[in-house]
N, C-alpha and C positions, 0 to 999 in steps of 0.2 A: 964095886959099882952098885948104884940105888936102882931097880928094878922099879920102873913105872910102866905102866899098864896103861894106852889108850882104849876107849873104844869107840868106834864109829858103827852106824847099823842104815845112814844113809846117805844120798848122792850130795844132797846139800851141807849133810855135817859136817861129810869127808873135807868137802869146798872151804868151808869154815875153820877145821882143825890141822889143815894141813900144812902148814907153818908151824903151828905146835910142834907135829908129828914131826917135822923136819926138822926142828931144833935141839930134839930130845935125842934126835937119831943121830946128829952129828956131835953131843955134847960125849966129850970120853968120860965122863964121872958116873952118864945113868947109861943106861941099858933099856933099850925101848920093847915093851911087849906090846906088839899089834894085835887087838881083836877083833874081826870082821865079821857083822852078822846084820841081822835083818833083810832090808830089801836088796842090799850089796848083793845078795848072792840069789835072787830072782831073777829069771827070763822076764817074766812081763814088767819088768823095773828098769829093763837093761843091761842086765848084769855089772852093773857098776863097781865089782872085784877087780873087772880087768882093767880098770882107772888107776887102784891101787898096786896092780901088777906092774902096769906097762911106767910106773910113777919111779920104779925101782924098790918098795918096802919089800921088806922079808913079812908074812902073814904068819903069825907063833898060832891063833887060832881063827878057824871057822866055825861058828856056831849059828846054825840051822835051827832056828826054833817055830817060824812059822807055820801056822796050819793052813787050810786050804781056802779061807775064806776072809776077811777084814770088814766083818761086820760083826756085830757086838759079840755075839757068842765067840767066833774065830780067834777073836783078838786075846778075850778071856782065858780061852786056852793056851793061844800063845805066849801069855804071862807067863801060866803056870810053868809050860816047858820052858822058858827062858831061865826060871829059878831053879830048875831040876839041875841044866844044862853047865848054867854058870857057876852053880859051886862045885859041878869036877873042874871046870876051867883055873879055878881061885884056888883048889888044892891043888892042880899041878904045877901051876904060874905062883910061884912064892913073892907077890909084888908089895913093894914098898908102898907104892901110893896106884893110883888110880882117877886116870882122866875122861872125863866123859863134858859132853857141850849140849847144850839146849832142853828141854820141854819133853821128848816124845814119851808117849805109855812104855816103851821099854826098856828105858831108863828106869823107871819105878822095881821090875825084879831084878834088873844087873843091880843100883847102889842096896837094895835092901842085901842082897846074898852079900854083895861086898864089907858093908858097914857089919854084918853078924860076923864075916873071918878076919874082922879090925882091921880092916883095912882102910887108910888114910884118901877121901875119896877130896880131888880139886875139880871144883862146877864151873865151868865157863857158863855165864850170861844169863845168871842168876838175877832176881830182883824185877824183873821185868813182867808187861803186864799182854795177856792177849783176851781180852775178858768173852773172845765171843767162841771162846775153844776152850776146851779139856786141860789143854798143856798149862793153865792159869794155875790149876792145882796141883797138877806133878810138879811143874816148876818148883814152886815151893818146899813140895815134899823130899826135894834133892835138894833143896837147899839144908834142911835142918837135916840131913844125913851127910853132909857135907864138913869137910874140916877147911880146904882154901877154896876163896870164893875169889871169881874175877869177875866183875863185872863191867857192860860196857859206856856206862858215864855214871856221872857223878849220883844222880837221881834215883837209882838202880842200886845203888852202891848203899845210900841212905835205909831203901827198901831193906835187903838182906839183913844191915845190924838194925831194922826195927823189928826183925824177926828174931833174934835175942843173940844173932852172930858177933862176936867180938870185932868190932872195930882191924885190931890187930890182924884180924886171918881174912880182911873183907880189900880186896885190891880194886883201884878202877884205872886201868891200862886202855881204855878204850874198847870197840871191836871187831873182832878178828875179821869179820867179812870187808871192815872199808881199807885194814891192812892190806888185804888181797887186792883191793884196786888200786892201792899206793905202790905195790912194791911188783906184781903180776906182770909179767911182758907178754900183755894181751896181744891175739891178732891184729891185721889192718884189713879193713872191710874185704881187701881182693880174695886174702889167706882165708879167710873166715866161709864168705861165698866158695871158695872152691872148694875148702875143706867141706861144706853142708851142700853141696854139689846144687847149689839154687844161685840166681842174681839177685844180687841184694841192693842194687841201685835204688830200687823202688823202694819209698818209703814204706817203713813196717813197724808193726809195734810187736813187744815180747807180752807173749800170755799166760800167768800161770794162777791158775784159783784151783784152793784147796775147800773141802768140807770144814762148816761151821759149825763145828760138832756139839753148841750149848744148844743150836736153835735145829729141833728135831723132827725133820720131815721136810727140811727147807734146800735138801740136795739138788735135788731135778729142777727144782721152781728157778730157783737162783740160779743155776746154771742154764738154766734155756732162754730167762731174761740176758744174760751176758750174752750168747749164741746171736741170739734175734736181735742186740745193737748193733755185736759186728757185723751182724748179716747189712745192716742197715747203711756201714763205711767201705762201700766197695775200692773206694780211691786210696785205700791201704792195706799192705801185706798184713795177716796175721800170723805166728811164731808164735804155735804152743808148744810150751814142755809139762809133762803129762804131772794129776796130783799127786801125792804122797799115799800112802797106805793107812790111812785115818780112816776110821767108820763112814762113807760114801764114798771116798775117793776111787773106787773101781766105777763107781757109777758117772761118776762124772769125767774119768776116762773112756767109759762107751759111747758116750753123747757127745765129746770131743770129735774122737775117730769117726762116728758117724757125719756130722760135720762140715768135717773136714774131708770127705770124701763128694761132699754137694758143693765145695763151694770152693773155686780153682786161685783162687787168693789169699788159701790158709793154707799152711802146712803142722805137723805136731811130731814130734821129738820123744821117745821115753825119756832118754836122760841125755844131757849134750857133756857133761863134766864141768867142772867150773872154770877152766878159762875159755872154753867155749861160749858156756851161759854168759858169763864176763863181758865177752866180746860183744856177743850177740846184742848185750843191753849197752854199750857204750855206743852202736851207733844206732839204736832203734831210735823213733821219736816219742816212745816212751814205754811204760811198762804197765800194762792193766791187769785186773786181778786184787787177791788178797793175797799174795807172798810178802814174808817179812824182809827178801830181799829189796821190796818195792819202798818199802820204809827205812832200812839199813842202809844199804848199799849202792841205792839208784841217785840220790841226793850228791853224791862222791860224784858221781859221771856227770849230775850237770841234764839228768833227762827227770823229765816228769811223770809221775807215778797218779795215776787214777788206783784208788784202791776203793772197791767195788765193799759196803755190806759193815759188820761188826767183826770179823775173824782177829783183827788188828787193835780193835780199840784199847785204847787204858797206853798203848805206846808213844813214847815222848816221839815229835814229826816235825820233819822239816818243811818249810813252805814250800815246797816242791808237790807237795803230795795235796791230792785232791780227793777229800772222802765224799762220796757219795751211795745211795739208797739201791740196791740191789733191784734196782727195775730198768727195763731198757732204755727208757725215755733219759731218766737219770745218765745212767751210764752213757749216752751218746753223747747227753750238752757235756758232761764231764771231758770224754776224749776228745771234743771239738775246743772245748775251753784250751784245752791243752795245748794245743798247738797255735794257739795266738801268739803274738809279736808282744803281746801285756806279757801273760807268762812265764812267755818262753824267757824274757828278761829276769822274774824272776829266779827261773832255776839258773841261768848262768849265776845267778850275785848268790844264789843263797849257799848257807854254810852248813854243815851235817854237824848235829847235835853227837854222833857217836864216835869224835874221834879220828885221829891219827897216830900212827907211829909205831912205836918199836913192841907191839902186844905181845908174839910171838915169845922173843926173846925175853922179855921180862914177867911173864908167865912161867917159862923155865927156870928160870934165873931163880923166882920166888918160890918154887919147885924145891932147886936145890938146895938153895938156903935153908929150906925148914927140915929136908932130910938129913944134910951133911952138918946140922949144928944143931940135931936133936931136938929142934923147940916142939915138934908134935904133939901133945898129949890128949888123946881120945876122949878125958873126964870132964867133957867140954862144959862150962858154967855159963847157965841162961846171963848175957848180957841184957839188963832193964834199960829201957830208954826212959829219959823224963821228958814228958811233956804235959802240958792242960787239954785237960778234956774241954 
């Protein structure tokens, strides 16, 4: 059996990869190694382990690399120990290939330790653009440490072999996150409310904004403008789930929490799992914020996406989504646009640029094919694109 190796290190990844995870784990030819780390294994994250616990995975590793802080110096650090960390993992785990999904900084020491013990690394959702964050350039840099690429449409796909990736090892299966609402047997509002022990009759919108980590000193500013519009829409619930662990993202979960303690038509979530989040956004009346799930995966449900600021730009978008300027004034005509009889017709009609279908599966599939018929060879050769300058 082929020894593949995922890793996940967050709530949203997990959301993303877990179909993969699931396919690999029921396939008898590989042999699934789970590795669990980053915010998965924080309290102030939510301990989101016990997701993959209560999920039924066997965990092969936990790896604890964070320091005490997530601001530039902390992170820095936590690099380093994630390289320290990850190459006893890689000398004890003898794995064939090596999965890993998206952007974040700690991706950058898992594929470098992995690509030095030749190990065959396959990138989910490569080629993609978020020009007003960091992960624009990791992105990439897991690209060309990368042997199979899958990307989630055709555009993305082009992107990766202009980076000099062979055609051949460059897949576009769609992505994985609009799989999850194709195939997911999400809640029904009553399950959902009672499971989050709130009514959710009243219309509510899902809130999740992350740090825009190109634009530096714009944490608190941009989060108090979002703050001060919701404050501005009492005639609707707000549904936050807390940000990620990027350089301000604590900071902009204290300002959340604070908040949301003044103001009795908000509540905040650290982490709800993903068919809850799922749920959560199929019946909101839409989803505000910079999440890439607001771009991905809310166009699939049919609700409308205000995405606040630059965190997202340079991403292909469906008419559903409404960008606007990270001021409150902004942000309020935005969520009030939204919920028009104009609009709302367009999200019902419009179509998601990223895809359906069987991603999961034939992610595997392409997996095994390249283990079990030896095509892999590491001496990978710059593929040239022609084109005029």
């Amino acid at each position: 059996m082929k020894r593949v190796g995922v890793v996940t290190a967050t709530r949203a990844e997990y959301g993303l990869l877990k179909n993969t995870i699931e396919q690999i784990n029921c396939d008898n030819e590989l042999e699934l190694v789970l590795i669990v780390t980053g915010t998965h294994l924080l309290e102030s994250y939510g301990n989101t382990i016990n997701e993959i616990v209560e999920d039924g995975y066997k965990i092969d590793e936990k790896v604890d690399f964070f320091m005490a802080s997530n601001d530039f110096g902390g992170i820095c650090k936590s690099i380093g120990m994630a390289s320290i960390l990850f190459s006893d993992v890689f000398l004890r785990n003898k794995l064939d290939m090596l999965v890993v999904l998206g952007d974040r900084y700690e991706l950058l020491p898992i594929c470098t330790v992995a690509m030095n013990a030749c190990i065959p690394i396959a990138h989910i959702s490569g080629g993609e653009a978020t020009e007003g964050a960091i992960d624009e350039v990791i992105r990439h840099c897991v690209t060309k440490m990368s042997y199979l690429h899958f990307t989630s449409c055709e555009i993305y796909r082009k992107r990766v072999i202009q980076l000099g990736e062979h055609p051949d090892r460059v897949f576009n299966f769609g992505d994985v996150g609009v799989e999850n609402i194709k195939k997911m047997n999400l809640l029904t509002r009553e399950e959902l409310g009672k499971d989050l022990g709130m009514d959710l009759s009243r219309p509510y919108f899902s809130v999740t904004f992350h740090p825009v980590t190109l634009e530096h000193n714009s944490v608190e500013e941009q989060t108090m403008e979002m703050l001060n519009a919701i404050k501005e829409l009492k005639e609707y619930k707000f549904i936050f789930t807390k940000s990620n662990a990027d350089i301000g993202g604590s900071v902009i979960n204290e300002m959340i929490d604070d908040f949301v303690k003044k103001n009795d038509n908000c509540v905040c979530f650290a982490s709800l799992g993903i068919k809850r989040y799922l749920s959560l956004l199929k019946y909101s009346s839409g989803i505000v914020g910079n999440s890439s799930s607001g771009i991905i995966e809310a166009p699939s449900l049919k609700i409308p996406t205000v995405n606040i600021g630059n965190r997202q730009s340079g991403r292909l978008k469906a008419k559903s989504i409404i960008d606007c300027n990270p001021k409150k004034e902004d942000i309020v005509k935005a969520i009030q646009y939204s919920q028009t009889d104009e609009f709302k017709k367009i999200c019902n009609d419009v179509e998601n640029p990223y895809g359906e279908g069987e991603t999961a599966y034939l992610i595997k599939e392409t997996i095994k094919d390249f283990l079990n018929n030896n095509k892999i060879d590491l001496k990978k050769k710059f593929y040239d694109v022609e084109f005029e300058y």
